[in-house]
Backbone as numpy.savetxt, mean C-alpha at the origin, in Angstrom:
# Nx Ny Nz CAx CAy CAz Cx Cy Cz
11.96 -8.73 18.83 11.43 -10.06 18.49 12.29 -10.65 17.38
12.74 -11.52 17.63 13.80 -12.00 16.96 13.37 -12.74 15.20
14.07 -13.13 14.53 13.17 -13.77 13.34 14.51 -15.40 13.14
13.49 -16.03 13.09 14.07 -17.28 13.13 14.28 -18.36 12.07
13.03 -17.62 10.97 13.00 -18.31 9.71 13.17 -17.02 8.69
13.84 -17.51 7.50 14.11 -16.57 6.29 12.78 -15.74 6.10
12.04 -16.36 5.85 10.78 -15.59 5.27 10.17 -14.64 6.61
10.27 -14.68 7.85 9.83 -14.03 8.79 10.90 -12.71 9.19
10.22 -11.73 8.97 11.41 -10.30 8.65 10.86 -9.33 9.84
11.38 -8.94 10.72 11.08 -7.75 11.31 11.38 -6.79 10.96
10.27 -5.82 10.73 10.19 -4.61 9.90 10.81 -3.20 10.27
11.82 -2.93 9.63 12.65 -1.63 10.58 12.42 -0.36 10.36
11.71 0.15 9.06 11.19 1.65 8.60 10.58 1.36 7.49
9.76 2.34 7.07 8.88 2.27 5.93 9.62 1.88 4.84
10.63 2.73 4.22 11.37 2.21 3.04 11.96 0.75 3.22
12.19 -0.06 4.23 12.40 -1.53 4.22 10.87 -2.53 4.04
10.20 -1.34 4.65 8.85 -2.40 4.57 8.39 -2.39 2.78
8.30 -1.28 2.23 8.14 -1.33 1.12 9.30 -2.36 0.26
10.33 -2.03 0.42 11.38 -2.54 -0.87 11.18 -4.42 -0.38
11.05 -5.13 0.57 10.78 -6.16 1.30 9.38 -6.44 0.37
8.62 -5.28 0.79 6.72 -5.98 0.17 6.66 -6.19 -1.11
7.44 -4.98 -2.38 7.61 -5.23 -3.28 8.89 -6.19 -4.57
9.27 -6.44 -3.65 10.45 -7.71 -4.11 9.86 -8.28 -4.79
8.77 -8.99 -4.56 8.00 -10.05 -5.30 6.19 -9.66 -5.90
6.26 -9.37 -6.12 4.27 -9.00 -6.18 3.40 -10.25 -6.43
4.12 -10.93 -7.03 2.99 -12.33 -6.84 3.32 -13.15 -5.58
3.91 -12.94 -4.93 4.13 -13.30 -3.67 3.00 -13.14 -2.71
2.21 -14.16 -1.56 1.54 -13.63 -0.90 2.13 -13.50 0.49
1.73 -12.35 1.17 2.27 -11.95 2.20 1.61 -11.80 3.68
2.21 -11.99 4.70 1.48 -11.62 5.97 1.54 -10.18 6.53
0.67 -9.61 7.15 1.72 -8.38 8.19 1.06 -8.88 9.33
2.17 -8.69 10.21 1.04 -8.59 11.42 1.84 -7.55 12.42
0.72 -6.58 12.63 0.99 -5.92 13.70 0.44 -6.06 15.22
1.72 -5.63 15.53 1.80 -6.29 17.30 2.52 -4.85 18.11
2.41 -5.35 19.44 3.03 -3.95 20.31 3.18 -4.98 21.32
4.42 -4.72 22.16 5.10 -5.47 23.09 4.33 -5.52 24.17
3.84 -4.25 24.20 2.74 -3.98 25.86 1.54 -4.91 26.01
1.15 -5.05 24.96 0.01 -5.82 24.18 -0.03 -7.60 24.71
-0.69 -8.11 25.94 -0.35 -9.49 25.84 -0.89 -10.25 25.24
-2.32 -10.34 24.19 -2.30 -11.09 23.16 -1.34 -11.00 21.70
-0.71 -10.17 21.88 0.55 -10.24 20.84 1.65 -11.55 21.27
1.90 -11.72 22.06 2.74 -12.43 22.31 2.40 -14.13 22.12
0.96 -14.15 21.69 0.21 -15.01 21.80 0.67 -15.23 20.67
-0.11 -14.46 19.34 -0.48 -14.41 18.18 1.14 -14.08 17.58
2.11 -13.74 18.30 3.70 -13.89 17.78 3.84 -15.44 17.25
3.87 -15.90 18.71 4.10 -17.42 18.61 3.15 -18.10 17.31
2.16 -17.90 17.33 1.29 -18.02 15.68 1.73 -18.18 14.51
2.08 -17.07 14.78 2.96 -16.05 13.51 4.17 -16.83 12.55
4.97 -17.09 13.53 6.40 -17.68 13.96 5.95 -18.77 13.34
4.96 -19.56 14.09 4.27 -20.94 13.10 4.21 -21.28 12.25
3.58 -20.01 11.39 2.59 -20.42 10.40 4.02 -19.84 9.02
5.04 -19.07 9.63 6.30 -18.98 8.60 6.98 -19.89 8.36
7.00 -20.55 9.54 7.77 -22.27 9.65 6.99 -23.11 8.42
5.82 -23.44 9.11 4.89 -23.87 8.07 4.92 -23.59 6.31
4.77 -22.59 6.05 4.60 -22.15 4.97 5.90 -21.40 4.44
7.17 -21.71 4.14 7.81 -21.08 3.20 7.70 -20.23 2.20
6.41 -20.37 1.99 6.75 -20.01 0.47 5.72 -17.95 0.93
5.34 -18.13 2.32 4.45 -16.99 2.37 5.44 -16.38 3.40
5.49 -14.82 2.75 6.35 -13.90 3.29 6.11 -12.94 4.63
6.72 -13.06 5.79 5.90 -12.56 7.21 6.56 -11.45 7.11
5.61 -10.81 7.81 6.25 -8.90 8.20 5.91 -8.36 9.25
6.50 -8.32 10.26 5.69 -8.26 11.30 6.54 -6.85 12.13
5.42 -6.28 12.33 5.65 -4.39 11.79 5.01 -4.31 13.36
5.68 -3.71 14.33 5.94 -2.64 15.82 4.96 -2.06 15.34
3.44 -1.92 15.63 2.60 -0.89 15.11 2.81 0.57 15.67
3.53 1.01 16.95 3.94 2.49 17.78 4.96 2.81 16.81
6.09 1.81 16.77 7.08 2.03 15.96 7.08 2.46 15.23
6.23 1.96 14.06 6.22 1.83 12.75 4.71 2.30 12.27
4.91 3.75 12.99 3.00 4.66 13.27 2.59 4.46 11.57
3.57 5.08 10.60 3.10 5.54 9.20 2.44 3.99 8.51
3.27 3.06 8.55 2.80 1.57 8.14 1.24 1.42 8.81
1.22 1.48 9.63 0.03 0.91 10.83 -0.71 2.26 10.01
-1.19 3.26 9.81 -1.98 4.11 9.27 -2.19 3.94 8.33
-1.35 3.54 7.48 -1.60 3.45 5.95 -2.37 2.15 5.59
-2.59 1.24 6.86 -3.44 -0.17 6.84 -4.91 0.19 7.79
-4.57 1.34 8.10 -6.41 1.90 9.16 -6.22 0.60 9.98
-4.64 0.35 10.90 -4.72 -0.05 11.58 -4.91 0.50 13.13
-6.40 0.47 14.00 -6.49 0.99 14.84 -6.27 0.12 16.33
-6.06 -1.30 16.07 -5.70 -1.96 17.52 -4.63 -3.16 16.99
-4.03 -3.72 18.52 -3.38 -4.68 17.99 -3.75 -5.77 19.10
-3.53 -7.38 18.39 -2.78 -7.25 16.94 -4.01 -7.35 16.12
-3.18 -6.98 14.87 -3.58 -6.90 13.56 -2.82 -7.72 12.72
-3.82 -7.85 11.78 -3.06 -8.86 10.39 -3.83 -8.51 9.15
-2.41 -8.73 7.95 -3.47 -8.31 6.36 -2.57 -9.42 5.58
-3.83 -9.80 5.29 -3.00 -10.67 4.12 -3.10 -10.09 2.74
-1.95 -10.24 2.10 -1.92 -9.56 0.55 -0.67 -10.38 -0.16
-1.52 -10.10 -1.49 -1.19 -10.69 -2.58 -0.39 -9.49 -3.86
1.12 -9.40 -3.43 1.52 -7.71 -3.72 1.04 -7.13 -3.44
0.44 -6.37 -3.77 -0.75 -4.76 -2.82 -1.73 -5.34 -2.56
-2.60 -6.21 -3.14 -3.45 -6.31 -3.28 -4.27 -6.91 -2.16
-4.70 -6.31 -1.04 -5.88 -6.97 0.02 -6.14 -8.13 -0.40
-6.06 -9.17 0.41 -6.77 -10.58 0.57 -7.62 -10.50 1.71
-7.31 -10.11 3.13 -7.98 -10.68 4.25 -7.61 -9.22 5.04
-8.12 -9.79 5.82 -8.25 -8.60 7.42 -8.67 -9.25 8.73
-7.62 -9.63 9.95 -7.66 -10.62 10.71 -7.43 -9.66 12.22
-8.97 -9.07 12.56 -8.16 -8.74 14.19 -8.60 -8.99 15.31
-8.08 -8.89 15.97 -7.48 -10.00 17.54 -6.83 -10.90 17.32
-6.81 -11.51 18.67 -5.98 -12.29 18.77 -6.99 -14.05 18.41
-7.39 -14.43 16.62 -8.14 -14.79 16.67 -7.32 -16.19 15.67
-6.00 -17.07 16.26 -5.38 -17.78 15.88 -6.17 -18.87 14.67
-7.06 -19.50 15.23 -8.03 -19.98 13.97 -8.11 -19.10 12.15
-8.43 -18.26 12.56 -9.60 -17.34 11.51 -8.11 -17.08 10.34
-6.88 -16.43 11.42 -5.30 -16.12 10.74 -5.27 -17.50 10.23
-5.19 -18.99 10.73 -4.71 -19.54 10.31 -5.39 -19.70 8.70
-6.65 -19.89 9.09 -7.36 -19.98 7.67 -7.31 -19.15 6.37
-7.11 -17.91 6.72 -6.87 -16.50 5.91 -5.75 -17.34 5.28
-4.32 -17.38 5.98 -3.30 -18.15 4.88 -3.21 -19.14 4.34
-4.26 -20.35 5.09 -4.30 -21.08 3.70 -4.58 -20.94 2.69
-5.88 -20.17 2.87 -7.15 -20.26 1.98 -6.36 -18.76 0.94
-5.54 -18.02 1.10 -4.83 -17.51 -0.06 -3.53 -17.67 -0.64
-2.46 -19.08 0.10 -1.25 -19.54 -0.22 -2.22 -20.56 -1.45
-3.21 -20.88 -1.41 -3.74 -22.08 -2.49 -3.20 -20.95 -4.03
-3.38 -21.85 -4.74 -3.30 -21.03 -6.48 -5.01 -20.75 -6.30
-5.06 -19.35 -6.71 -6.21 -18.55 -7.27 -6.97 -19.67 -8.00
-8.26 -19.99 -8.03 -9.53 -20.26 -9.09 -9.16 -20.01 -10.46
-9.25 -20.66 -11.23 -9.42 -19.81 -12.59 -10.57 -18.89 -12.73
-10.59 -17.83 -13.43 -11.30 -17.09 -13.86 -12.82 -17.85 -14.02
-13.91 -17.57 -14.20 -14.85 -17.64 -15.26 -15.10 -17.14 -16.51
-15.38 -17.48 -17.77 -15.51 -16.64 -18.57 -15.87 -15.23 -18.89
-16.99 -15.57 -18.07 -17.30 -13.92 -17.98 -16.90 -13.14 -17.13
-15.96 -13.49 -16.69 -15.74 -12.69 -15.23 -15.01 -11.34 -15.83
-14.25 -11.19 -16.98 -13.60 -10.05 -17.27 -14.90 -9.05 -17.54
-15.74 -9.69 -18.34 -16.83 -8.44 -18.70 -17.48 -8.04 -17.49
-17.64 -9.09 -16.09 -18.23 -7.78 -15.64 -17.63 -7.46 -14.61
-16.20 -7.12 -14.44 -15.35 -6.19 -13.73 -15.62 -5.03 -14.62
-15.97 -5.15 -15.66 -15.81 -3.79 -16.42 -17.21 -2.95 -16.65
-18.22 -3.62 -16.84 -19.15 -3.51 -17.05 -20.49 -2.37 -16.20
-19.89 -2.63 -15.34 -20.32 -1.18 -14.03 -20.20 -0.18 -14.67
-18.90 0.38 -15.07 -18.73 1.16 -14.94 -18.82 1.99 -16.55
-19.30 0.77 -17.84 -19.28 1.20 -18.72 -18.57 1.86 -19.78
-17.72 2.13 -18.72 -15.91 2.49 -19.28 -14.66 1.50 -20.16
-14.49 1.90 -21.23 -13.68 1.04 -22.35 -12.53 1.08 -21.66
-11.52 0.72 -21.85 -10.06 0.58 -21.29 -9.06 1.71 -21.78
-9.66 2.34 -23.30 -9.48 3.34 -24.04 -9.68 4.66 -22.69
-11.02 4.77 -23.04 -11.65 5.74 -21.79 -11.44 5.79 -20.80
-11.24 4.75 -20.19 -10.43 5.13 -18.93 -8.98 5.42 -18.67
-8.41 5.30 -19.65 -6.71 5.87 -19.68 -6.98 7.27 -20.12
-8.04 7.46 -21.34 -8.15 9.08 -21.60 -8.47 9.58 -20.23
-9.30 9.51 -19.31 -10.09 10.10 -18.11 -8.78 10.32 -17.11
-8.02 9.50 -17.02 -6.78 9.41 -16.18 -5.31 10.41 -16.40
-5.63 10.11 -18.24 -4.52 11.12 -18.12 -5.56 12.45 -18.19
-6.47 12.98 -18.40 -7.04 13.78 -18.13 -6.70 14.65 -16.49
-7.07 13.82 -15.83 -6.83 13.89 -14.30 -5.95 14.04 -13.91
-4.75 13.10 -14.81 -2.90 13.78 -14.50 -2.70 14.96 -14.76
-3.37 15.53 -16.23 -3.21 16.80 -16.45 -4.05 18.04 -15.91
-4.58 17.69 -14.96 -6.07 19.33 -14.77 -5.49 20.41 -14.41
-3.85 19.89 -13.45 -2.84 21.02 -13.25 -1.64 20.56 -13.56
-0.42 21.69 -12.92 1.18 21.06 -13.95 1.37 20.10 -12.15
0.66 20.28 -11.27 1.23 19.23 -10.08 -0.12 18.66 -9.97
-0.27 17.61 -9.65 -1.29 16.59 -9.31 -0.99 15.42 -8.31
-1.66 15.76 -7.52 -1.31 14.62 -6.24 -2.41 13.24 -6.12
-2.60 11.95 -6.57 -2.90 10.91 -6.19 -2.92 10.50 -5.17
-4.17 10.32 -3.90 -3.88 10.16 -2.50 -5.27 9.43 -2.17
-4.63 8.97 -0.73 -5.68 8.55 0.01 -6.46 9.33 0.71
-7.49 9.95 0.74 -8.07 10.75 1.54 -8.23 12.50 0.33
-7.72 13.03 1.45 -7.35 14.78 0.78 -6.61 15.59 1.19
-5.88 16.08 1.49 -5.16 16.92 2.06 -5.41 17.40 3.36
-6.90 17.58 3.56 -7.56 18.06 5.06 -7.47 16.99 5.51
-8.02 15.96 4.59 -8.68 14.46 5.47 -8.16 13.38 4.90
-6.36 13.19 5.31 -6.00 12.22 4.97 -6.41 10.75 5.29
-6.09 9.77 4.49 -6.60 8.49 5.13 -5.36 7.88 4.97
-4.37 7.78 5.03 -2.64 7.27 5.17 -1.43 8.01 5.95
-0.87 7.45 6.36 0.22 8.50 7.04 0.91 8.75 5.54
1.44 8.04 4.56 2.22 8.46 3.46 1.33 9.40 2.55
0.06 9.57 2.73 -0.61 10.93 1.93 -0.36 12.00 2.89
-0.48 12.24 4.37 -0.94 12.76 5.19 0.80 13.33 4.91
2.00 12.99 5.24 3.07 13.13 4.72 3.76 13.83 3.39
3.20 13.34 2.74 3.56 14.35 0.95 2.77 14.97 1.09
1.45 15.01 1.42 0.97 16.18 1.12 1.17 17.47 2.18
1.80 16.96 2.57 2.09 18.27 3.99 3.60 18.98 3.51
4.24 17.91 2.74 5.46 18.19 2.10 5.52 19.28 1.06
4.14 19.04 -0.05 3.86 19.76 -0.86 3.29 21.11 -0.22
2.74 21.40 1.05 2.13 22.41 1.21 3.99 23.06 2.29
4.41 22.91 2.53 5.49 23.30 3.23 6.03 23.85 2.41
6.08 23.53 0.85 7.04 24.13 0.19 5.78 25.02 -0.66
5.08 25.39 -0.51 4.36 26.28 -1.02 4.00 25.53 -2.62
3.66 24.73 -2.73 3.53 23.85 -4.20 2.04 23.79 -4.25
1.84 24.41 -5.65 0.09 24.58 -6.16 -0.02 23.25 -6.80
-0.94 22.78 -5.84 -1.27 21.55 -6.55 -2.30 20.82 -6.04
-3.07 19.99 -7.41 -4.37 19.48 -7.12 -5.01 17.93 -6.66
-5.51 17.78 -6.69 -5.76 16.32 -5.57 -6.45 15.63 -6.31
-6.37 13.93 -6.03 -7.55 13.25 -6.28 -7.50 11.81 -5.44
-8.74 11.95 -4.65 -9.10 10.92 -3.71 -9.00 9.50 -4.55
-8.10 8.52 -4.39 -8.36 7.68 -5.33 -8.99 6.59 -4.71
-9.24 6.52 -2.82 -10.36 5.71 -2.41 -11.75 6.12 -3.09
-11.78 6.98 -3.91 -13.29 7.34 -4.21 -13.61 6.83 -6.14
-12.54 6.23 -6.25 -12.41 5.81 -7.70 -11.63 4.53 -7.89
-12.40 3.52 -7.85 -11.43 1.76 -7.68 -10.54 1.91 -9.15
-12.07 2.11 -10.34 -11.09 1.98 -11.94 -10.37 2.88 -11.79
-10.09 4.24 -11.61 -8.57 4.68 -11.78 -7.76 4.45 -10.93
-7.97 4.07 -9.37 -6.72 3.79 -8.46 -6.19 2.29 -8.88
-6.94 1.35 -9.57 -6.14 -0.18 -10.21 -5.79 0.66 -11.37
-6.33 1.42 -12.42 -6.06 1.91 -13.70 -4.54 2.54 -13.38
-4.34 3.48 -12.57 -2.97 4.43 -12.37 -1.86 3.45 -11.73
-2.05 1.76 -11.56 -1.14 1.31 -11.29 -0.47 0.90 -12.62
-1.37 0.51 -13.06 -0.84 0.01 -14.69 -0.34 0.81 -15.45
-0.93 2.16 -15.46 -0.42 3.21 -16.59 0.77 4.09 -16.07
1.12 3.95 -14.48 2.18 4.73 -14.04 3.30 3.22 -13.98
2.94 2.13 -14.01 3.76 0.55 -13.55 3.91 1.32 -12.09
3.45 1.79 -11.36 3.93 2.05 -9.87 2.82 1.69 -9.49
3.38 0.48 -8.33 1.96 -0.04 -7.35 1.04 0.00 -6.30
1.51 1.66 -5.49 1.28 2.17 -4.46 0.93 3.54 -4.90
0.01 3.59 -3.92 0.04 5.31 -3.54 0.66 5.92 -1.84
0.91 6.83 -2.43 0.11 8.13 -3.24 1.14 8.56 -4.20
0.84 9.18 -5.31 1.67 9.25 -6.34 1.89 11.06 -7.16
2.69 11.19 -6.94 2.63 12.24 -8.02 3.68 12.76 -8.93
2.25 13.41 -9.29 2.61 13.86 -11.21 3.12 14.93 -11.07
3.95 15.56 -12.39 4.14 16.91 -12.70 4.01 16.73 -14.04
3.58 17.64 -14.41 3.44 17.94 -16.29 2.74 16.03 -16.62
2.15 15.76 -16.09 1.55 14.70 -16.28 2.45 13.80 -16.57
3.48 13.40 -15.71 4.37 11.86 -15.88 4.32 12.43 -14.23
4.60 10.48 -14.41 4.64 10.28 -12.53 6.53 11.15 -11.93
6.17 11.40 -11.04 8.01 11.67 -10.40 8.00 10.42 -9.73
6.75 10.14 -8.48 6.89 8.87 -7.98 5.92 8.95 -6.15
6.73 8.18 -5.27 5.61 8.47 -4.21 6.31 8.86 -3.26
6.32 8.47 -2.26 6.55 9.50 -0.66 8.48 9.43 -0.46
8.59 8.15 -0.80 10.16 7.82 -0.97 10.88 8.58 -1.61
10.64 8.99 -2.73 11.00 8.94 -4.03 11.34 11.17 -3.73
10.56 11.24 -3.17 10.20 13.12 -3.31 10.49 13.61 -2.18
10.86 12.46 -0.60 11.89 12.55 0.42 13.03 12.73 -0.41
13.16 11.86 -1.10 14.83 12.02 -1.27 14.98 12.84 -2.38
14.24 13.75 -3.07 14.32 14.71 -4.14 14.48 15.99 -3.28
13.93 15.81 -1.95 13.90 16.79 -1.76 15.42 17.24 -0.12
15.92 15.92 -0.07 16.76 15.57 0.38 18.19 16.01 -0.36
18.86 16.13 -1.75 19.44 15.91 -2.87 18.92 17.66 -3.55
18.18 18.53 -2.92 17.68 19.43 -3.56 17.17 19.72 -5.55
16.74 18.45 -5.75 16.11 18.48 -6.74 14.66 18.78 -6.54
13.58 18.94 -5.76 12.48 19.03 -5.41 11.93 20.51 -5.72
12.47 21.80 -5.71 12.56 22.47 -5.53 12.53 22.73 -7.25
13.35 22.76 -7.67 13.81 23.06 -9.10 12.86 22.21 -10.07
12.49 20.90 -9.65 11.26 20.41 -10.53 9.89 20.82 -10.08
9.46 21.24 -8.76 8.18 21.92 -8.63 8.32 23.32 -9.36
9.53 23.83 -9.51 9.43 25.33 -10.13 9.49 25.24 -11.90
9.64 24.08 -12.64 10.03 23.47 -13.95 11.42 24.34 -14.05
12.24 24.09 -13.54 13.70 24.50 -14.12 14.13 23.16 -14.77
């Protein structure tokens, strides 16, 4: 599928989809996944194609969901097409079928500039949970440290919920690496908290001796370069 406008990118492997998604983080973005076999894809292409024309300023990604299995998992994408709108990582929408209206609206209604805040709106993002900003960085690095390896993931090791957890952590068990887990779908304040305190905006992430090394990219190619080996053993 060809791309006809700058901002409309066909997506060729995970490390392009990432270095592409994170270029910009205040950027808002489309994905849409499609499969050739699929004839409302071809529908919702032409859409697609549209709405990049249209909108310059919003970045399309439009990701082979067979192709591109690990992407499509790591979005609990189970049919196509599919679409997510996001704002850097951050979920805006969730658009599936072939439901041209509902997509179109999703991008307006998040290419607009954000609302301002309300005043109170900071106190009660926080307020649930009763947790100071103090306390929750102590609790976190707590959690970096419970062992000298610590894995940040989606799911668990048995029961991944990403192909890129489902991936490192199979990496880590291949090489015989003792190391401990933490579901961070089961904790919103530390999975937004560990973006800020690691500056890394994705998971799954891991630690050794409590500093980040980094995520699935990052420990492919450590372990590619045979450094992987020698920092799981602390040489």
């Amino acid at each position: 599928m060809a791309a006809s406008q700058a901002n409309l990118i066909p997506v060729t492997s995970v490390e392009h989809f990432q270095a592409t998604l994170s270029s910009d983080l205040t950027r808002t973005s489309l994905i849409n996944f499609w499969a050739p076999w699929a004839a409302p894809c071809a529908q919702m292409n032409a859409v697609v194609a549209e709405l990049a024309k249209k909108h310059p300023a919003l970045l399309v990604l439009n990701v082979e969901a067979e192709e591109q299995a690990d992407i499509a998992e790591s979005f609990d994408i189970e049919a196509v097409p599919s679409f997510v709108v996001l704002r850097g990582h951050t979920l805006l929408a969730r658009i599936a079928g072939a439901d041209a209206p509902a997509l179109t609206q999703a991008v307006a209604k998040h290419l607009a500039p954000p609302p301002a805040p309300a005043a109170a709106a900071p106190a009660k993002t926080t307020a649930p949970t009763n947790e100071t900003p103090e306390e929750l960085e102590k609790r976190m690095r707590g959690l970096m440290n419970q062992r000298r390896v610590v894995l940040f993931m989606k799911g668990t090791p048995d029961e991944p919920r990403c192909g890129f957890s489902r991936k490192i952590s199979g990496l880590l068990r291949d090489h015989s690496v003792d190391f401990a887990h933490f579901d961070i779908l089961s904790d919103e304040d530390v999975r937004q908290g560990l973006k800020k305190l690691n500056d890394w905006p994705t998971f799954p992430q891991l630690i050794v001796n409590g500093e980040l090394v980094g995520g699935l990219d990052i420990v492919q190619e450590m372990v590619e370069n045979g450094e992987f080996d020698a920092v799981m053993k602390g040489e």
